[in-house]
C-alpha angles and dihedrals in degrees: 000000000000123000131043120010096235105052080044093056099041085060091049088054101047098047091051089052092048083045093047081047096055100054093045083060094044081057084058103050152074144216108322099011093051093049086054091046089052095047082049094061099038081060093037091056094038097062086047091062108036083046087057102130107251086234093067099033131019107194118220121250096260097047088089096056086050090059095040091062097043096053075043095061098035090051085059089046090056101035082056094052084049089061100043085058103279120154098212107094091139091078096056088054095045083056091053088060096049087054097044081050088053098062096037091052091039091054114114108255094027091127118131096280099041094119104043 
């Protein structure tokens, strides 16, 4: 995330709590519900890191790849739960917009000032 270091790390913070949640829960849980507890956390911990203020962490070129093909994967994954009967498409479309996020972010000129 571009722009000032607190509201940064308090993304940071409360993506990572929502992420910690999600796989107490997984530990829970069984079959269906701890494979949606374990989506929820992917996506919980993925926000955390892609919202890391640039001033503590500036990510190399190819991490965004990188991101880019995990929210891929785990779109598939869910698109193919969607199709056995599964009632969450909601997280195929949330890793669509990480994704989506990924290359955004991994463009060249997407630095915090790109659009002004």
């Amino acid at each position: 995330m571009h722009g000032p270091a607190l509201p940064g790390w308090l993304m940071v913070a409360l993506c990572a709590v929502t992420g910690a949640a999600c796989l107490l829960r997984m530990r829970a849980r069984s079959g269906e519900e701890r494979r949606t507890a374990g989506g929820e956390a992917l996506m919980g911990f993925g926000m955390a890191s892609m919202a890391l203020p640039t001033a503590a962490l500036s990510p190399p070129e190819w991490s965004w790849a990188v991101y880019a093909a995990v929210f891929g994967a785990a779109a598939l994954h869910g698109l193919a739960a969607v199709r056995r009967g599964g009632r969450h498409l909601h997280h195929v479309v949330g890793s669509l917009a990480m994704v989506y996020m990924a290359v955004v972010m991994g463009a060249p000129g997407a630095g915090a000032h790109a659009g002004h």
